[in-house]
N, C-alpha and C positions, 0 to 999 in steps of 0.2 A: 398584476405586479410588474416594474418594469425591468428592463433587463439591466438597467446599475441594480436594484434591490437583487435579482435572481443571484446576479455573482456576488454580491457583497454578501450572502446568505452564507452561499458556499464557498467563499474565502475566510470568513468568520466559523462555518466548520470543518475544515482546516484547520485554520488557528487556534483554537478553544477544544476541539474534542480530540483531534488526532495527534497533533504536536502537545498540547499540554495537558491533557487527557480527565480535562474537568466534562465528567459524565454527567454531571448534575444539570449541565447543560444543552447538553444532548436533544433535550424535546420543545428545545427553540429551536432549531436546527432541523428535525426530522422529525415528520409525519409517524403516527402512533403507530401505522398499515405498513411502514417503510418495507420494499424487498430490496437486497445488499446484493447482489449478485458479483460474486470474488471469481478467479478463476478456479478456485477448488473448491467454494460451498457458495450455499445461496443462504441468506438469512433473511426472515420475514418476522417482524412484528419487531415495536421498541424494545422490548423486553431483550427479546434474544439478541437485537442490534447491538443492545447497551454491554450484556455480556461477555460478543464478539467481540468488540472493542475493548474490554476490560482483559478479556485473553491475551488480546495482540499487545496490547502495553506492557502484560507482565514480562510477556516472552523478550521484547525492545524496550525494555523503560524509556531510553530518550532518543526514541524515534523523530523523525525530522523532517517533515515535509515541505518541501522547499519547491512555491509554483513559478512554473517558468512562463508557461502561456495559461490563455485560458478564452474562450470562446461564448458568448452567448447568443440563441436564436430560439424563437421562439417559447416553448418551455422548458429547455434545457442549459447547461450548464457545462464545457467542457475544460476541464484543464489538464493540464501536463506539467509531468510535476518529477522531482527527484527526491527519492526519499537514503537516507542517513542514518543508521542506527547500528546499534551494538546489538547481538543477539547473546543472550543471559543462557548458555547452553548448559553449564556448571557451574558450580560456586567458586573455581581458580580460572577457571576460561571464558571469554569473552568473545566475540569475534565480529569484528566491526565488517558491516555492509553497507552495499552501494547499488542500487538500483532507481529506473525511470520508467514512469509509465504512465495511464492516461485513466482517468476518472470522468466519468459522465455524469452527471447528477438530473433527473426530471423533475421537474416541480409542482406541485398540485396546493394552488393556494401561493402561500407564502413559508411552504416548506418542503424538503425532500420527502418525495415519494418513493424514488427509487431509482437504484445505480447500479452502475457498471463499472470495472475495474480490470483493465489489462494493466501487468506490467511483463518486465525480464525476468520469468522465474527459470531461466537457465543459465543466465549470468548470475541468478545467488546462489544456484546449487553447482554453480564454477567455484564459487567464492568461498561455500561450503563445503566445499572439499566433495559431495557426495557425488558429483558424477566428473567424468574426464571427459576432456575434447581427446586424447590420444589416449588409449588404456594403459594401465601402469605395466602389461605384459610386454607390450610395445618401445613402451622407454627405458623399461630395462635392460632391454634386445639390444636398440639405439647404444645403451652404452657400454654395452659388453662385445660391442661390435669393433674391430680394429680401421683404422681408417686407412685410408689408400695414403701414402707418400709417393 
C-alpha cells in the first residue's frame, strides 16, 4: 500500500467515523484485530472499537476533528490534529471544548491495525472546571488580601 493510499485511509477515518460518526463504516477503515490505545483505556477488537466510538459521540455529539499536519513513513500514519466539541454533561448544560493532540495510526494491509493517541487532557479538565492551575483556597486568600497603597 502506498503512502498517499495510508493517509488517505486515515484522513477518510477521520472524516467518516470521528467527525460524522457513520459507524457503519468503520470496517473500511479498521482492521477487525484493531488495538485503540487512548490515554486512559486500550480497546481491542472491532466490536469494542465501534462501541468506543459510539460512547465518545454520544458524550460530544458534534465533535470536530480538524487535521493540521500529518506524516507518513513506512506503515504508519501520523497526524496532529485539533479537536472542537460541546460536551452533553446535562440536559441545560453544555460546555464547549478545545483541545490538540497527535494520533498514530499503523497499518497492516490496507487498514488500521492499531493506534495511538495523545492529546491535552489537562487543558480539558482546565476547561472542565475539575482541576485548578491555583486552588480555589488560594484565590480566595488573593482576594480577601488588602493591597499595599
Amino acid at each position: 500500500m502506498s503512502f498517499n493510499s495510508k493517509k488517505s485511509v486515515a484522513l477518510q477515518f477521520v472524516e467518516e467515523v470521528l467527525n460524522k460518526g457513520n459507524l457503519d463504516k468503520i470496517k473500511n477503515f479498521v482492521s477487525p484485530n484493531i488495538i485503540w490505545h487512548g490515554q486512559y483505556k486500550e480497546v481491542k477488537g472491532l466490536k469494542s472499537f465501534k462501541k468506543w466510538i459510539s460512547l465518545e459521540r454520544s458524550l460530544f455529539p458534534d465533535m470536530r476533528f480538524s487535521v493540521l499536519d500529518n506524516v507518513t513513513e513506512h506503515d504508519k500514519v501520523a497526524i496532529r490534529w485539533t479537536l472542537l466539541a460541546t460536551l452533553k454533561n446535562k440536559p441545560t448544560k453544555h460546555t464547549k471544548l478545545r483541545t490538540m493532540g497527535l494520533s498514530i495510526f499503523q497499518f497492516e494491509d490496507d487498514k488500521i491495525k492499531e493506534s495511538w493517541i495523545a492529546f491535552d487532557a489537562l487543558g480539558l479538565a482546565l476547561q472542565l472546571g475539575v482541576v485548578d492551575v491555583v486552588p480555589s483556597k488560594v484565590q480566595k486568600a488573593k482576594k480577601e488580601m488588602i493591597p499595599f497603597e
